[in-house]
C-alpha positions as CSV (number, residue, x, y, z in Angstrom):
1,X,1.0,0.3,-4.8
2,X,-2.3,1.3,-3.2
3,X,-5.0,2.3,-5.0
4,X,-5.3,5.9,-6.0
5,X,-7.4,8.2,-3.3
6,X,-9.1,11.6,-3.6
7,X,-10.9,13.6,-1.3
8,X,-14.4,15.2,-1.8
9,X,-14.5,18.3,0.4
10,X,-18.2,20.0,0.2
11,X,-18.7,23.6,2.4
12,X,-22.2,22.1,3.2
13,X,-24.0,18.7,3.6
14,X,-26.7,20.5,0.9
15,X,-24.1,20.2,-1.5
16,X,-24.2,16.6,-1.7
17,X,-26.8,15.5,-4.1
18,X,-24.4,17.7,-6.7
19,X,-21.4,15.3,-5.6
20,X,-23.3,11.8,-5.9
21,X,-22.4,12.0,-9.5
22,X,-18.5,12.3,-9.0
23,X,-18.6,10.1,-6.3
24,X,-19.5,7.5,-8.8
25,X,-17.7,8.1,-11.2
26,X,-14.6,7.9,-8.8
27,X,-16.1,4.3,-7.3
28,X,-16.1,3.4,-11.1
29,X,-12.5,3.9,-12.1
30,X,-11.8,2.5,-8.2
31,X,-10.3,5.5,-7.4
32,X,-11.0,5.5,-3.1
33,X,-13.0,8.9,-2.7
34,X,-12.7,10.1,1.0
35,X,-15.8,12.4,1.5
36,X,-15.7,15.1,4.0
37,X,-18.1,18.3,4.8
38,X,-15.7,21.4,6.3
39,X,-16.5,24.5,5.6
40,X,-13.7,26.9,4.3
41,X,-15.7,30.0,7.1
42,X,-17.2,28.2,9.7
43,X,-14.4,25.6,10.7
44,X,-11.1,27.2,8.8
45,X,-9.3,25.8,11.4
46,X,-10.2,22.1,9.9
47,X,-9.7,23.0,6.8
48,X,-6.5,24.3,7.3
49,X,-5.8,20.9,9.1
50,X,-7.6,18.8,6.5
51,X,-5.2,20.3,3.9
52,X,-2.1,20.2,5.5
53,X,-2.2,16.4,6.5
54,X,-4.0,15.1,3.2
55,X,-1.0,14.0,1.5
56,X,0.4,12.1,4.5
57,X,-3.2,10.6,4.8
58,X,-2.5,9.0,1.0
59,X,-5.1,11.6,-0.7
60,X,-3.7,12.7,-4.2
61,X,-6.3,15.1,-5.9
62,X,-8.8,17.5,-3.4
63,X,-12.3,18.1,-4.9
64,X,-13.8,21.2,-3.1
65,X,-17.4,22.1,-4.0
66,X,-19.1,24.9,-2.7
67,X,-21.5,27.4,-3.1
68,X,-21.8,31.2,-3.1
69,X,-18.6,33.0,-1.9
70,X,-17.0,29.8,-2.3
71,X,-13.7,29.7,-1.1
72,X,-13.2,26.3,0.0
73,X,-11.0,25.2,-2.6
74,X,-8.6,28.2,-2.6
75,X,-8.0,28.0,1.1
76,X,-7.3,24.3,0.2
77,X,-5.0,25.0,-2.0
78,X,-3.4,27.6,-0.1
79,X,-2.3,24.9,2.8
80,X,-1.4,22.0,0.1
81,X,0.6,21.2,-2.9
82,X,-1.6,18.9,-4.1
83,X,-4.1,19.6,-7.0
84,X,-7.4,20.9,-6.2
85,X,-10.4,20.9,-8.6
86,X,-13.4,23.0,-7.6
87,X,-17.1,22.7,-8.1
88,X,-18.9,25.9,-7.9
89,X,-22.3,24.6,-7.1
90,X,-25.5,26.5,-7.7
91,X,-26.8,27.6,-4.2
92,X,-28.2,31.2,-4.7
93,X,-30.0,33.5,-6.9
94,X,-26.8,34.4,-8.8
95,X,-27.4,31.1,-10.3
96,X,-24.0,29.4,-9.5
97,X,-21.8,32.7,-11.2
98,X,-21.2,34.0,-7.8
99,X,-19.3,30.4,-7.1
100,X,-17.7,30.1,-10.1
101,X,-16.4,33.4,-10.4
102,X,-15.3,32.9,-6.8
103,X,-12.7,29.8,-7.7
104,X,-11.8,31.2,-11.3
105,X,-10.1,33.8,-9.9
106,X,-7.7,33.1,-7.7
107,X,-4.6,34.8,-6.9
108,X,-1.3,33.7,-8.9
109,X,0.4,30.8,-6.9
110,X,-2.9,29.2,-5.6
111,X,-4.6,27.8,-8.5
112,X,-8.0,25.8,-8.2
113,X,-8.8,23.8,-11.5
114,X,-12.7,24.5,-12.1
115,X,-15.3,22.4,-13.8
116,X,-18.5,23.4,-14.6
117,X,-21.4,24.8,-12.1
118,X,-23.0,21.6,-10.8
119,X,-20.1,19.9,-12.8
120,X,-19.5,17.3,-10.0
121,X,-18.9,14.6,-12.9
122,X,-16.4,16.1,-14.6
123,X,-14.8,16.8,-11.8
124,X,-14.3,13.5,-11.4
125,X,-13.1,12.8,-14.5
126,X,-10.6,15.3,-14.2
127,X,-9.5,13.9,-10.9
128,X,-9.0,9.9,-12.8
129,X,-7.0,11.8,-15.8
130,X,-4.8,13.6,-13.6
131,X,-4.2,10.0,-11.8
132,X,-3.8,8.3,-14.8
133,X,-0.4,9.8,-15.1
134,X,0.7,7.7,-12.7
135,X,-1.7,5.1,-12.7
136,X,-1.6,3.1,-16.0
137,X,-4.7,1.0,-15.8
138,X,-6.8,4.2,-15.6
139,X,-5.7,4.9,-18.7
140,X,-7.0,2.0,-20.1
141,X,-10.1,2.6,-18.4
142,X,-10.6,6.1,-19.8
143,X,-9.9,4.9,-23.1
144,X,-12.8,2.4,-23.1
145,X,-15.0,5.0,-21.2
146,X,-14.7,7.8,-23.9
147,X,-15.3,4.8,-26.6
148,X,-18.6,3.8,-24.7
149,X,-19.6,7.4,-24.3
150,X,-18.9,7.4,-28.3
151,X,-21.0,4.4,-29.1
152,X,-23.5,5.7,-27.3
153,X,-23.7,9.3,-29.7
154,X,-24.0,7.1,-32.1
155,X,-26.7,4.6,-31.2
156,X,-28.6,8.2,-30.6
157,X,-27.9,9.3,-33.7
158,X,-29.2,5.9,-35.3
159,X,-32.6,6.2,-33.8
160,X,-33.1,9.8,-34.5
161,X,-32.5,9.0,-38.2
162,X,-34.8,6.4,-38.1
163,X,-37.5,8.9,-36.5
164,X,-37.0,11.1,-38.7
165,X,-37.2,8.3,-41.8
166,X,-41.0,7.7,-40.0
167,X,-42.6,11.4,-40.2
């Protein structure tokens, strides 16, 4: 078995110092992230094309992040079956609403799972829990990532108590 692939699609090369983030993330579960800028109004055309051969190209989760009307995911997942996660991305003076708004509602039949504004990360993460169904050392993985993100709550919470002991 090969090891699990997922594409990053960003509308715009601006978009990615927000991706950086997921990118490691993905490189850290060694999850293959294939990294791609196509925008979903200027070159529909490749997106359509980027959708519709991503499964034969061995991709298994889309991440689409985009800004403003952001409708790269949806017309993503209108030429796949595969899952796509967007990332509405914070790129005008709606603050990031207009994006997220833009890939929360999408029309029955085409849905785009949706992390937070800026939420590259967790996007990410989603993608390596969605793999892990059929990958069974990610689940391992995850495991001892959510116990280190854990620990490290409460070594926080350890030296703010002891702070707190000094005032």
């Amino acid at each position: 078995m090969s090891n699990p692939k997922v594409a990053i699609v960003m509308g715009s090369d601006s978009d990615f110092d927000k991706l950086k983030g997921c990118i490691g993330v993905l490189k850290k579960f060694g999850v293959e992230a294939d990294v791609n800028v196509i925008s979903a109004h200027r070159t529909p055309e490749a997106a359509e094309k980027f959708a519709k051969s991503a499964e034969e190209n061995g991709i298994e989760i889309i991440i689409a992040a985009a800004g403003k009307a952001a409708h790269l995911g949806g017309v993503l997942a209108a030429f796949t079956t595969l899952p796509v996660i967007g990332v509405p991305i914070k790129s005008s003076t709606m603050d990031g609403m207009d994006s997220l708004l833009s890939m929360v509602q999408m029309p029955k039949g085409i849905p785009v799972a949706t992390v937070a504004i800026d939420g590259g990360d967790n996007a990410g993460i989603l993608a390596v829990q969605m793999l892990s169904l059929k990958y069974e050392h990610l689940k391992e993985q995850l495991k001892t990532f959510k116990a280190d993100m854990a620990r490290e709550v409460e070594e926080k919470n350890q030296k703010i108590k002891e702070i707190v002991k000094s005032l």
